[in-house]
TITITOR-140075 format. One record per residue: x, y, z of N, C-alpha, C in turn; residue in one letter. Coordinates in steps of 0.05 Angstrom, whole numbers. Example, Ala and Ser with C-alpha at 12.3 -4.5 7.8 and 13.67 -1.06 7.14 Angstrom:
BEGIN
<<264, -114, 156>, <246, -90, 156>, <264, -66, 156>, 'A'>
<<257, -45, 142>, <273, -21, 143>, <258, 1, 157>, 'S'>
# end
This chain:
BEGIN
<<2235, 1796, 2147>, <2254, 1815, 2155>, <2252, 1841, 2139>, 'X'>
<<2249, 1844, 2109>, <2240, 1862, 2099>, <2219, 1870, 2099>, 'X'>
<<2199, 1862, 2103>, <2171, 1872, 2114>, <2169, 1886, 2137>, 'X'>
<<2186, 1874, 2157>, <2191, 1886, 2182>, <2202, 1924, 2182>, 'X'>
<<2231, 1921, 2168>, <2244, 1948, 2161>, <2231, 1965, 2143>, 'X'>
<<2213, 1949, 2128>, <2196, 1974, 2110>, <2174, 1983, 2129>, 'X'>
<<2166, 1973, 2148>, <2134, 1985, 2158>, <2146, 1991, 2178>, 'X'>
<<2178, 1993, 2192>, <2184, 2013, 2212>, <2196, 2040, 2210>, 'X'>
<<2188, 2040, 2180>, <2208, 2061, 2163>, <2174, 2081, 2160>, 'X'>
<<2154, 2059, 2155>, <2120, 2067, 2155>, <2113, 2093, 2174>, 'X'>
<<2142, 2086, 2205>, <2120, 2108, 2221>, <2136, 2133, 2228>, 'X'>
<<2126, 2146, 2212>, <2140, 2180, 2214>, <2123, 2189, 2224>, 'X'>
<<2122, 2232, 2225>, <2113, 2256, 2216>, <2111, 2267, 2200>, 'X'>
<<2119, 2258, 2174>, <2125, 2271, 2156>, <2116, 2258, 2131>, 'X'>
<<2104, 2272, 2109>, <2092, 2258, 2081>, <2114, 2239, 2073>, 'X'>
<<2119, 2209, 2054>, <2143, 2210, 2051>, <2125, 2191, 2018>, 'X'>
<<2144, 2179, 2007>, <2136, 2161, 1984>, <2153, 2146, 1980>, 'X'>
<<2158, 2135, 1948>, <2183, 2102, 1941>, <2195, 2116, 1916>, 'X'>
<<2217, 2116, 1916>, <2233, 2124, 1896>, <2229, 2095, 1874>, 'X'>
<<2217, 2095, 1845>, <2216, 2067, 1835>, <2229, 2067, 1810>, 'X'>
<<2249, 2050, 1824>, <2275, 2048, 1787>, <2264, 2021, 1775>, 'X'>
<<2244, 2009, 1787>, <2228, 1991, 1752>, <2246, 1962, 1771>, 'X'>
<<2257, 1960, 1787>, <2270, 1937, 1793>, <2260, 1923, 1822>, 'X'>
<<2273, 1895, 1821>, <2256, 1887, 1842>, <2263, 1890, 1874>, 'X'>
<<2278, 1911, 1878>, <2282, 1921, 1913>, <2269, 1947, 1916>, 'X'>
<<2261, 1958, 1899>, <2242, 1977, 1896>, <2210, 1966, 1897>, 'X'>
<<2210, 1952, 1880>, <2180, 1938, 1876>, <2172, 1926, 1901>, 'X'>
<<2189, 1915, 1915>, <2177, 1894, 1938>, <2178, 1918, 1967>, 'X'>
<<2192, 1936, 1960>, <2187, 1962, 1977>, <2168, 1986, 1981>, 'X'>
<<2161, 1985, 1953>, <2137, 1998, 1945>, <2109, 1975, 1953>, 'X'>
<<2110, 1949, 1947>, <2091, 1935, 1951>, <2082, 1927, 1977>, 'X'>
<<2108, 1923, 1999>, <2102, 1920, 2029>, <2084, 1953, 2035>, 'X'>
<<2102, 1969, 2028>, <2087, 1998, 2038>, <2063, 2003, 2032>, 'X'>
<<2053, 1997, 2003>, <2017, 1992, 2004>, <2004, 1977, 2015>, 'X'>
<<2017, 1951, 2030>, <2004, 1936, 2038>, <1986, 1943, 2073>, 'X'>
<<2012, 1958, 2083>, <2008, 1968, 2104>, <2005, 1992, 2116>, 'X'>
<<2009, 2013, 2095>, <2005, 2041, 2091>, <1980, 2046, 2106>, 'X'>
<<1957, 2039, 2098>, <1931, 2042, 2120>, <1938, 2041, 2152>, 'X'>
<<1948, 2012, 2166>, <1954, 2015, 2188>, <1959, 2036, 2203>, 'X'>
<<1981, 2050, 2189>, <1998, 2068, 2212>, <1985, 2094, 2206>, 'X'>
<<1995, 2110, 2228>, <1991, 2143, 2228>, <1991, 2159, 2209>, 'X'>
<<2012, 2147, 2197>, <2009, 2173, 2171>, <1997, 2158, 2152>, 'X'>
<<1991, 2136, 2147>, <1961, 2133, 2134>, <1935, 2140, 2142>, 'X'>
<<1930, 2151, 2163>, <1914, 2162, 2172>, <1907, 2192, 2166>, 'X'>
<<1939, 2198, 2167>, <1940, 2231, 2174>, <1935, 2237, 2135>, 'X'>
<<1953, 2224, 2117>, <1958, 2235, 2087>, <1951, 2214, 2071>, 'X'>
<<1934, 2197, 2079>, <1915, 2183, 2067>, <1931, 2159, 2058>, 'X'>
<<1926, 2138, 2047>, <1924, 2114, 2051>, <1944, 2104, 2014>, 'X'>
<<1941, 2135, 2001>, <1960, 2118, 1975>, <1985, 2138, 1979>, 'X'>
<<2007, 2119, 1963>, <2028, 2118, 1965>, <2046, 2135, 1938>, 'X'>
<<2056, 2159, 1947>, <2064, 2171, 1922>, <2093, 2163, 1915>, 'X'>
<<2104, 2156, 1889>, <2128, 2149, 1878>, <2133, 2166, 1855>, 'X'>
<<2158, 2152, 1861>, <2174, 2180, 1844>, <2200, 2166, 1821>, 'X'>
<<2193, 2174, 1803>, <2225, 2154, 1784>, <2238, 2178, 1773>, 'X'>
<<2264, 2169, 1774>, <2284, 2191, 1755>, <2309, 2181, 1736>, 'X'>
<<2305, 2184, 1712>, <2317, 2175, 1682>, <2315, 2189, 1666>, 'X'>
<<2331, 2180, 1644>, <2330, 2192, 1622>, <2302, 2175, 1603>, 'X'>
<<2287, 2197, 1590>, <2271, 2189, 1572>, <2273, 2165, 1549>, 'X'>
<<2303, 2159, 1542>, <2309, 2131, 1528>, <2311, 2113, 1547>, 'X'>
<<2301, 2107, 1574>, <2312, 2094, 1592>, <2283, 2084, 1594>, 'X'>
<<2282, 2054, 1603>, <2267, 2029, 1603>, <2258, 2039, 1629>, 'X'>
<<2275, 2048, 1641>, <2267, 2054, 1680>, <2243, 2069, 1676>, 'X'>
<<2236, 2082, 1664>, <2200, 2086, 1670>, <2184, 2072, 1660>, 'X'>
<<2191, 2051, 1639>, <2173, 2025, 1630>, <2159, 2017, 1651>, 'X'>
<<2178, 2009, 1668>, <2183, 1987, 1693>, <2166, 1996, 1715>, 'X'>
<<2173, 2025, 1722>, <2167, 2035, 1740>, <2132, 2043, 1732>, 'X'>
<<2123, 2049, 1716>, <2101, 2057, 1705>, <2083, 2024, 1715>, 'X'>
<<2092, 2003, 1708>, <2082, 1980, 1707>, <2077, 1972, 1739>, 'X'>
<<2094, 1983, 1746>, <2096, 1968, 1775>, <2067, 1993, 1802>, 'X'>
<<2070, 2019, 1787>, <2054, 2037, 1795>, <2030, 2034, 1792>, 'X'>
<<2017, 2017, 1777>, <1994, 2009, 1755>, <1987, 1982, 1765>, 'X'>
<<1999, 1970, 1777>, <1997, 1941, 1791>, <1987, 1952, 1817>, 'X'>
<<1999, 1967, 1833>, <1995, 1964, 1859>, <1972, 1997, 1856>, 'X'>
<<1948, 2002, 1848>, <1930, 2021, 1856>, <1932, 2040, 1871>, 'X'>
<<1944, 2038, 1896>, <1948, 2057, 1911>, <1964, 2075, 1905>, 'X'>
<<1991, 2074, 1893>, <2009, 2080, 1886>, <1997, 2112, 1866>, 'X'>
<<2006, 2137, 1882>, <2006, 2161, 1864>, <2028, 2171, 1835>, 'X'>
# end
């Protein structure tokens, strides 16, 4: 069911990416979307990796996380 809503969210016009706060409804959102990012149109059109984006404060673990999880999945800009 969540695989489903993430790769129907996949087919736009428009560039889009994963907001990643280091946690795991982000991670499995970011991870369906590389999985299937190639498939659709706008992997076609803006190429096939996936740009993310985190926002915290610099004492904050949330870019630990998010760094780790960006670094796992390759595609991920």
């Amino acid at each position: 069911m969540v695989e489903q809503a993430v790769i129907k969210r996949l087919m736009t016009d428009v560039p889009f990416g994963v907001l990643l706060s280091g946690g795991l409804d982000s991670s499995l959102v970011a991870s369906v979307a590389c999985r299937h990012i190639g498939e659709t149109k706008a992997g076609v059109q803006w190429g096939t990796r996936l740009h993310s984006f985190c926002v915290g404060l610099k004492v904050s673990c949330v870019f630990v996380y998010a760094t780790i999880i960006k670094y796992t999945y390759l595609n991920i800009i």
